[in-house]
N, C-alpha and C positions, 0 to 999 in steps of 0.2 A: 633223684636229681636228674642223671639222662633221661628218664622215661618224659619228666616236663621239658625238657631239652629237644626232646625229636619231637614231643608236642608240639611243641612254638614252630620247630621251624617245619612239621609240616602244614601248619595253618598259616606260616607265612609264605611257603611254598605255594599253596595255592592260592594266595592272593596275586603272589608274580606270574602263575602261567594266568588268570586270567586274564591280570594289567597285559600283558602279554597279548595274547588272544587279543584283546578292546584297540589294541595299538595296531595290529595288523591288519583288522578286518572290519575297524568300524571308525575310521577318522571323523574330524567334526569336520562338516562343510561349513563355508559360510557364503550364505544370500546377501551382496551388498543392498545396503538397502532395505531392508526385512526389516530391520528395527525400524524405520518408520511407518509403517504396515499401519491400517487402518483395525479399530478394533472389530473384533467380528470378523473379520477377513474372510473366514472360511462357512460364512453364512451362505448355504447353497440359493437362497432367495435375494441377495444383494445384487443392485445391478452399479454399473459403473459407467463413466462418460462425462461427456461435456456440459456443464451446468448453463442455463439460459437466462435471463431476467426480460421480461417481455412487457410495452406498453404499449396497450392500446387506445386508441384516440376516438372517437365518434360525432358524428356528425349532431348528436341530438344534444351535446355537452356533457357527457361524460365520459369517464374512463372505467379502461380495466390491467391491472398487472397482476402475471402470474408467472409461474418458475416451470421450467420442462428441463428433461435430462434426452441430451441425442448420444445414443448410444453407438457403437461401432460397426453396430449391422444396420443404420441409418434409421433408426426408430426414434422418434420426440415423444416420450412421456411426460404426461402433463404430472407436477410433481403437488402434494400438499401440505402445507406445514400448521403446526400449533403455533409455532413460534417463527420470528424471522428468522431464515435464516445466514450460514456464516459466510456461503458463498458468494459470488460475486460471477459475473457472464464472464465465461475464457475461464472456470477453472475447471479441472481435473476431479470428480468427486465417486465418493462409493457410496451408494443410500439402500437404508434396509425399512421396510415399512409393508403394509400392507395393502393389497390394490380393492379399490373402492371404486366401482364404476370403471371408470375412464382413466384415473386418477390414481395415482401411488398416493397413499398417507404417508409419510415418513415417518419414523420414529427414531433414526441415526441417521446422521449425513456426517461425514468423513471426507476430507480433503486426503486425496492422496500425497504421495511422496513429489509428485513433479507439480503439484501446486505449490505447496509449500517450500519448492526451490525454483518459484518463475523468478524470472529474469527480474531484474528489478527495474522498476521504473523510473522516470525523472520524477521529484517532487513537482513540477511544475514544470509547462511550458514554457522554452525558452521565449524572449522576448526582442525580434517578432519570431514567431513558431510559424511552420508551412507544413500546411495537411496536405490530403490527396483525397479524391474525391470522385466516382463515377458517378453519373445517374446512366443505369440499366435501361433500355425501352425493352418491354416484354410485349409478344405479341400471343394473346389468349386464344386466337382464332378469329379476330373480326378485324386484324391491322390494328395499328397503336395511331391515336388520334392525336399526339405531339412529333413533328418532324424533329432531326437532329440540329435544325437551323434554332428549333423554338428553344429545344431543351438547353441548349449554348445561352439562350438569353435568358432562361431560366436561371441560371446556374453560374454563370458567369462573364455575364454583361457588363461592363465599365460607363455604363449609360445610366446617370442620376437617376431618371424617372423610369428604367427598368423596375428598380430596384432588386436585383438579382440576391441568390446565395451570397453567394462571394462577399458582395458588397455589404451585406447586413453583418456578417461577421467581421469584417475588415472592418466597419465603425464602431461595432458595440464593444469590441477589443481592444481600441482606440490604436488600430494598426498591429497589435500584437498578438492576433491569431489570422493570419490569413490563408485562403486556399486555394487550389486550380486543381484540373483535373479535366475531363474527357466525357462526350455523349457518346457510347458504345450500345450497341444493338441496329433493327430488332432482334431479339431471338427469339426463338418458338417454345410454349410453353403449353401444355394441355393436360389441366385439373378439373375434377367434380366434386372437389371441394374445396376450401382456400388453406388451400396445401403451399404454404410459402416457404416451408423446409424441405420440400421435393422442388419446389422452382430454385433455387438459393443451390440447391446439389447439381440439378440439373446443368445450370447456367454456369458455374464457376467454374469449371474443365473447362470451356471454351474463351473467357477470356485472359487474353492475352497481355494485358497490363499490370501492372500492380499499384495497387490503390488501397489506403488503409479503412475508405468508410467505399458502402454501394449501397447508391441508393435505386433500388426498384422502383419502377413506375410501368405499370397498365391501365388500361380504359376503366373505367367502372365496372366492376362485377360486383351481382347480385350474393356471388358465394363467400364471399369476406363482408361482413357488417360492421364494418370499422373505415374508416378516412385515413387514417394514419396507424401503421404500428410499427416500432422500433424495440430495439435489443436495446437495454438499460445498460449503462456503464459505470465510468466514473471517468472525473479527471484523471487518476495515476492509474487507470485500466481503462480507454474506452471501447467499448464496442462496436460493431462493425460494420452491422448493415441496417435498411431501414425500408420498408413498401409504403408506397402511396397508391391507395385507389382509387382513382382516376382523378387527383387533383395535386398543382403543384403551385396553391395559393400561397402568400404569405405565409400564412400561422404555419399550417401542416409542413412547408417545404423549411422554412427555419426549427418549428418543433421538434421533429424525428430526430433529426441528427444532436438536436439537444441532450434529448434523451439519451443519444448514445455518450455525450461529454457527462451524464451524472445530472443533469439538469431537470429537474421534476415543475408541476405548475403553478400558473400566480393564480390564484383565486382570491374571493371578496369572502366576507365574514361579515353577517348578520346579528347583532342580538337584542332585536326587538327595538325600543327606543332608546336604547344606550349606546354609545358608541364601541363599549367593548365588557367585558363580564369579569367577574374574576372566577367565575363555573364555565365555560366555555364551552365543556362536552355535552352540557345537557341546556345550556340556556342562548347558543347562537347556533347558526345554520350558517354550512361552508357551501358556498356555489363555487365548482368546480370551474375551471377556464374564467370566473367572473372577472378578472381583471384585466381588462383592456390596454393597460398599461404594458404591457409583457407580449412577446411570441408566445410565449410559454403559458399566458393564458388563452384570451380571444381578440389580442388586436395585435396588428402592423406597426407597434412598438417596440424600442431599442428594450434588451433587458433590464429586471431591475440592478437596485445595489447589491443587492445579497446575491443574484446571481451572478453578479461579474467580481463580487468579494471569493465566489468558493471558485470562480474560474481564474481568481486569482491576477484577471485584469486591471483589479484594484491595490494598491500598495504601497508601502508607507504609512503616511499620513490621510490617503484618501477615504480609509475609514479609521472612525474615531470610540473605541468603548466611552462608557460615561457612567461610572457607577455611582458617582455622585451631581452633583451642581455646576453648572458654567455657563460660558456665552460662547457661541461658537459661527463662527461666517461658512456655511453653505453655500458650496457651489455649484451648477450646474451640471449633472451627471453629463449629459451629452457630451462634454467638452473635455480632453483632456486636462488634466490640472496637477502635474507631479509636483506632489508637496501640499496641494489643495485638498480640502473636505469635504468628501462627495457625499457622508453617509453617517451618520450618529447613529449608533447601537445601544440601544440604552434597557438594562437589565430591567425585568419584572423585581416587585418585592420577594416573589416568589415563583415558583415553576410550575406553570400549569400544564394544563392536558387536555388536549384533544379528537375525538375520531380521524385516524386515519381516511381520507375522501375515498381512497379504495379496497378498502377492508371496516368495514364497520366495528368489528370485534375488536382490531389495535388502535390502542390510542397512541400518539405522536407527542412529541413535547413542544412548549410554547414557553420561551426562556425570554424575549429581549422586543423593545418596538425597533423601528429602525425606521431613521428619517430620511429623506433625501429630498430633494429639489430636483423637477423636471421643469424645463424651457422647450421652448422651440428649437430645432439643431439635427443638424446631421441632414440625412434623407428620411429618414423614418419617424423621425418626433415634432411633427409638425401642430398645431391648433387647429382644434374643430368646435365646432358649434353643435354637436351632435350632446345630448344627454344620456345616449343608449348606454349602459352598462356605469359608466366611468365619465365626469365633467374634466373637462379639458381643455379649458378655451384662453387660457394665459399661465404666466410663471403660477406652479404650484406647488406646495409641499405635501409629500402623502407621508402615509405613516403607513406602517404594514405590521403584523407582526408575527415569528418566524424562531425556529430553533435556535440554538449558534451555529455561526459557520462551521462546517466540517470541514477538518482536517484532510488531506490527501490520504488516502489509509488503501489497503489492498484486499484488505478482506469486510464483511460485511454490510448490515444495510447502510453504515455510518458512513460509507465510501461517498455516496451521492450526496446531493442538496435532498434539501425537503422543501414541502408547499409552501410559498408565501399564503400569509391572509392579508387582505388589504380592509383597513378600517374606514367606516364613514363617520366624518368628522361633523355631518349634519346627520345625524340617525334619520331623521323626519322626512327625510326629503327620500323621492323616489333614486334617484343616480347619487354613486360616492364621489364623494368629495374631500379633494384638500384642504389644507390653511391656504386660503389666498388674500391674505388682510392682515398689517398690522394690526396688531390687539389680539387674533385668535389665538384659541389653545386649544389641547386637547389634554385631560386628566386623566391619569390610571385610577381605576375603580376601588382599588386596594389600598388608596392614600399613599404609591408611590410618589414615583417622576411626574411633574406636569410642564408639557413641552409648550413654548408660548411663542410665534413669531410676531418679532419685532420689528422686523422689515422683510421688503421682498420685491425685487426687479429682477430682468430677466439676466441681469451677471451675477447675482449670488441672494442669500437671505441672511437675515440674524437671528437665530434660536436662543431662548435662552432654556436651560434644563431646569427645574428647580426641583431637589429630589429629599423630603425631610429624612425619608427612610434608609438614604443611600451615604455613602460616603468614599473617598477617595480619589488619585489623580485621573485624570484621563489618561490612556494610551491609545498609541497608534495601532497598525496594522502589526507592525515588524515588533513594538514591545517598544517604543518610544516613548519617550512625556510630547506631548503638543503642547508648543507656548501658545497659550488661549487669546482671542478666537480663532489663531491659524490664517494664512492669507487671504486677505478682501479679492484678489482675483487670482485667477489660473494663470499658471506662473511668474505669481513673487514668491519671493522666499521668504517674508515679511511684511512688515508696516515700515519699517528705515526711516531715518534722521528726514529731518526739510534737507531738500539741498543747498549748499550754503554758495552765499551769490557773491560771484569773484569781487575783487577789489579795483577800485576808482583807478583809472588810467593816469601817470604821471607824467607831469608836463615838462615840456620837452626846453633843456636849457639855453643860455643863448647862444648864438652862434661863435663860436671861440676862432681868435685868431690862426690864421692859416699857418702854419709851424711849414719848416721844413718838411720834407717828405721824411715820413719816419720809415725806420728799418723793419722790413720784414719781421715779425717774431719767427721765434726758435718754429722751425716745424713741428706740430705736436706728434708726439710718437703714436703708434701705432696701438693702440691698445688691443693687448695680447685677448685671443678668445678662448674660454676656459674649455678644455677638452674635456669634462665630462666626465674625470675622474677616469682613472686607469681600467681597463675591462678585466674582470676579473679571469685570469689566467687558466684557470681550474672550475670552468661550469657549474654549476649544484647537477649532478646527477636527477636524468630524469624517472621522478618521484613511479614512471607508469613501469620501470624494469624492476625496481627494487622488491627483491623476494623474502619474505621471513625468513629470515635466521634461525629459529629454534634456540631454542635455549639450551642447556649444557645439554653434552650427549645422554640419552635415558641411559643411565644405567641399571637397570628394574631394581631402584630403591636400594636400600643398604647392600651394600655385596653379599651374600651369602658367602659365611665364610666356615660353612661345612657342623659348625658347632664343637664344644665341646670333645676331649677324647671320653666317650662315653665308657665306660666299663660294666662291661655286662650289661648292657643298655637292650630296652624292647627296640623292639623291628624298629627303624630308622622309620618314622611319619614324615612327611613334606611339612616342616613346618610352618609357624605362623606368617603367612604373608612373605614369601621371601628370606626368611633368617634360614634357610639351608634347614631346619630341622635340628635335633639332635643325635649327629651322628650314631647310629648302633655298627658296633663293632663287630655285631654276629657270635657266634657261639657264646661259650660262658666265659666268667669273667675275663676278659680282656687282659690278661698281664702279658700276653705275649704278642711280639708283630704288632706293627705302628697302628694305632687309632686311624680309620678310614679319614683320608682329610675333607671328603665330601667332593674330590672334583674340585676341577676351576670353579671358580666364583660365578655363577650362574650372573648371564647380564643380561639386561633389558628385559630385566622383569622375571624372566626364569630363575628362579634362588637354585640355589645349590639341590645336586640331589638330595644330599643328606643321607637319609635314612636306608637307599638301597645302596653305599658305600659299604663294600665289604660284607656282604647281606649273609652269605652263608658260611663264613669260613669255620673250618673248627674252633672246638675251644682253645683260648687262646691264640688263635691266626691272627684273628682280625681282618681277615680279609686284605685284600693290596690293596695300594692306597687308592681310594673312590675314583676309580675312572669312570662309574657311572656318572658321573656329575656334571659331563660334557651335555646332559640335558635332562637336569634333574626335575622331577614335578614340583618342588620347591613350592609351597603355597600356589595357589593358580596363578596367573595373569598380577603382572604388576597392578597397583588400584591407580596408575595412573598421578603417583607422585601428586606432588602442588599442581595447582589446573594453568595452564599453562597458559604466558601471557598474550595478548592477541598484540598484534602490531598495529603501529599507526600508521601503516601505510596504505590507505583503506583503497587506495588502489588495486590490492593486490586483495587484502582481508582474509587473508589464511591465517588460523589461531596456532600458535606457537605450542606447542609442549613445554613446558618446561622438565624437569629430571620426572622422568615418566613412572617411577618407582613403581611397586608388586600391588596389581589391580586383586583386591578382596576374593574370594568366591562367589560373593555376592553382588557385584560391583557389576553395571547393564553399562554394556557399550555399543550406543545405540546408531545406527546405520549398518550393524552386521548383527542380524538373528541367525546363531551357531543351533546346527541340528547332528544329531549323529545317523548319516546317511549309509548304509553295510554295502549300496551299489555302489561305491564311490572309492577308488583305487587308495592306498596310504600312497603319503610321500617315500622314499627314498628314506630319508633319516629315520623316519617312524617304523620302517619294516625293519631296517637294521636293529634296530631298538629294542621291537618286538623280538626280533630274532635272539638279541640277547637275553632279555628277560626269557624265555621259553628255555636256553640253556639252560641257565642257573636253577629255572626250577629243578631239567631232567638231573642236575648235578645233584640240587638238595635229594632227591628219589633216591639217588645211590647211596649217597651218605645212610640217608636214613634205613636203607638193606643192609647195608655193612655192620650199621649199627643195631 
């Protein structure tokens, strides 16, 4: 019976000098932040840095877009993916892949920790919204052939028939995107290749403004094969700069910076003599820039609907879903119209597919038509007689057809707009064309929607939808009902009553005898003027000081309340989760000297020691009462109680704890990866700690000599 006696407690002996030892000389550190660590992290072939999205423009009508990573030693890696990828230009990313040519392939892309906590953005430009805006002159070495007189009128001319920057966004946003800004340079610049992330590094040390987009501009060089290229953004991200080589026409000088709001191109769609397919990827041809309608493709037109729906200059009721059947009054995109219907979105029977214009390999989706009405208006949407690309010669309806709007979202390709395709409503004919004629239609091939206009003058049209396949009400932009057809012009708010026409003037009596002079009436009192109701005394507190609360104080889950007076009990374990363990009393059976009470109640998640109360005493001691307890290993880490509630005051948006109770063994708490680091000094408490655990053991040694 002794001899298992000094057994036990010299195996328990040596479990405390090493806890012992582990406490003094190898504390946990903790890296905040490590738990959102990228997988792979310790890939010695990962590289990290700034992710890019890049478009470029050409003069022969096409494009090209692709991804680079600028690193911190100032290196742009052209980057490649199988898939699109999750980033977005301005994030933070680690990619692990292999290099092919020129080229990384990717095969992990990882957002880092300071991506995944940017700043957040507004859903949407306030309304009116003020950018800022440079154009750069760079001078390559031959002088820049724009003076800062021209780039002024370029850029921001209040002159109708300039028709500057400035001015094309202040109309297509119908006043609520506008910008200003500065012609800064020349500066000197000298590449032997079209090195625009060595000009961009170069350049920006030296200016002295602050401006959220810059746009580059030099002469023509033969070493960039491109007219335009800009860094891709988004509306709730946009990005930031944009070159032009040697031209600051219409298209190029509103397109670039398009690109950087999220804004991709309007192209035309072919398919043979039909006006539209239900195979699209393999039975029409997308011409790239083909619609003339749009900056965004190839003309000195205001944007489309879709593009001012995902810029969200559209609202309300100005665009309309239609998943089934109705009549609806069309108004003049050009024109402002809150409350008016600039645009029917009317769903496919089904979801088609098409080749991505700038990746042949992906295909894109093709979910909805989308109608509008174009007039004459503005400075930019004037009538022509031209057939080239696009007829345009009075009030027209086009049809396009286009993903759904995207969402404002901050990561992925889904952030931006996608290609319009614009359909010809006369297939046969060389130039597209709209409905411009009572009676036309145009049929979806699938025996959806068939759109038919009914009327059409230069203040509005009448569409009627008629869809066997579809059903349901219309809604607005916001998630409204529209009462159908919605107002006949740009701002009513209605159709309203006739106005009702006063009544017959009454004839005047006869002239009544002259009476006495009568008495003044009473003076009428002064009718009191309502104040407004009392001011309330006591403000509401403002909503931006107000800090979470927290929920009740953690107390790490149940108290740990030592356990049990164990008798004769094994080694005292850290029990389950905080319950303190069940006490061991130490020696044999315990009938003598108080059962170890475990110590204070281990709080905030610490349980009770438990099981090293009274760890060695003899038989029958019991040891004094658990003054180990004051930091007992008690099951690990509180699990962190009920999850705790988050506040409404999103002001602030700190998530509350609620009773933080004993986090599991098991239990990842994530923003702190815990490593056991041996260079890393203990705290104060934990050397004391250790220092006792290391007695007790030297004391169990004696015991066990004696014995």
């Amino acid at each position: 019976m002794g001899r298992n006696v000094v057994l036990h407690s010299r195996a328990r002996g040596k479990c405390l000098g090493a806890f012992a030892i582990f406490v003094m000389i190898g504390p946990a550190v903790c890296s905040p932040g490590a738990g959102n660590q990228p997988a792979n992290a310790s890939d010695p072939s990962a590289l990290q840095g700034e992710f890019v999205t890049y478009v470029a423009d050409f003069e022969d009508g096409h494009s090209s877009r692709w991804h680079a990573l600028r690193t911190a030693d100032g290196r742009e890696i052209p980057l490649e993916f199988d898939a699109p990828p999750t980033a977005v230009t301005g994030m933070q990313v680690q990619v692990h892949g292999a290099t092919i040519g020129e080229k990384l392939h990717v095969s992990q892309l990882d957002l880092l920790p300071s991506a995944a906590r940017m700043k957040a953005e507004p859903d949407l430009y306030a309304a009116p919204a003020q950018d800022t805006y440079a154009l750069v002159l760079v001078d390559l070495g031959s002088g820049v052939d724009k003076t800062a007189a021209q780039g002024q009128t370029y850029m921001f001319s209040t002159t109708a028939t300039d028709k500057s920057f400035a001015s094309y966004y202040n109309e297509v946003s119908y006043g609520k995107y506008t910008v200003s800004g500065d012609i800064i340079g020349p500066f000197s610049f000298t590449m032997t290749t079209c090195d625009t992330s060595g000009m961009y590094k170069a350049i920006e040390p030296q200016i002295t403004g602050t401006y959220n987009h810059l746009i580059y501009y030099f002469n023509k060089s033969s070493l960039c094969d491109w007219g335009g290229l800009g860094e891709e953004g988004s509306i709730s991200r946009p990005a930031k700069r944009t070159w032009m080589n040697g031209s600051l026409s219409c298209v190029v000088l509103m397109q670039e910076p398009g690109h950087n709001l999220g804004l991709m191109h309007a192209n035309t769609i072919k398919c043979g003599t039909a006006s539209f397919s239900t195979t699209p990827a393999t039975s029409c041809t997308i011409t790239e820039y083909g619609s003339t309608m749009s900056t965004m493709g190839g003309g000195c037109k205001q944007f489309n609907a879709y593009e001012r729906w995902y810029m969200q200059w559209l609202t309300g009721c100005n665009g309309v879903r239609v998943p089934g059947s109705g009549t609806f009054s069309l108004l003049p995109l050009e024109t402002s119209c809150p409350g008016g219907v600039q645009v029917l979105q009317v769903p496919f029977p089904a979801t088609l597919v098409v080749n991505d214009p700038q990746a042949t390999t992906t295909n894109v989706n093709l979910k909805n038509y989308y109608v509008e009405l174009r007039t004459a208006g503005g400075i930019f949407d004037a009538y022509s007689t031209s057939t080239r690309g696009v007829t345009f010669s009075g009030p027209t309806v086009f049809i396009y057809v286009s993903d759904d709007v995207h969402p404002p979202a901050t990561t992925g390709r889904g952030t931006s707009s996608v290609w319009t395709e614009l359909i010809n409503t006369t297939p046969s004919g060389t130039s597209y064309t709209g409905l411009t004629a009572a009676g036309q239609s145009f049929a979806d091939p699938a025996g959806g929607p068939t759109i038919t206009l009914q009327s059409i003058s230069a203040t509005g049209a009448t569409i009627v939808v008629s869809n066997p396949l579809g059903s349901g009400a219309s809604s607005c932009i916001d998630g409204t009902a529209l009462a159908e057809p919605g107002p006949t012009s740009c701002g009513a708010t209605g159709t309203g009553g006739i106005p009702g026409t006063g009544g017959s003037s009454g004839t005047g009596g006869a002239a009544g005898a002259t009476g006495a002079g009568g008495t003044g009436g009473a003076t009428p009192t002064t009718t009191i003027v309502g104040t407004g109701g009392s001011r309330d005394a006591s403000p509401g507190t403002d909503a931006s000081t107000i800090r979470d609360v927290g929920g009740p104080g953690a107390t790490g889950g149940a108290t740990g309340g030592g356990g049990t007076a164990a008798a004769g009990g094994t080694g005292g374990r850290a029990g389950a989760s905080g319950s303190g363990g069940n006490v061991g009393s130490g020696g044999s059976a315990g009938s003598g000297g108080k059962a170890g009470s475990g110590g204070s109640a281990g709080s905030g998640g610490n349980a009770g020691s438990g099981g090293f109360a009274a760890a060695g005493g003899s038989a029958g001691s019991g040891g004094s009462a658990g003054s180990a307890g004051s930091r007992g290993t008690g099951g690990a880490s509180g699990s962190g109680g009920s999850g705790g509630t988050q506040s409404s005051d999103t002001s602030v948006g700190s998530d509350q704890g609620g009773s933080t109770g004993t986090t599991s063994p098991r239990s990842t708490v994530t923003g702190c990866n815990c490593r056991l680091d041996a260079g890393q000094a203990s705290s104060p408490a934990a050397t004391w700690f250790g220092l006792a655990m290391a007695a007790l053991f030297v004391a169990l040694q004696r015991r066990r000599r004696r014995r």
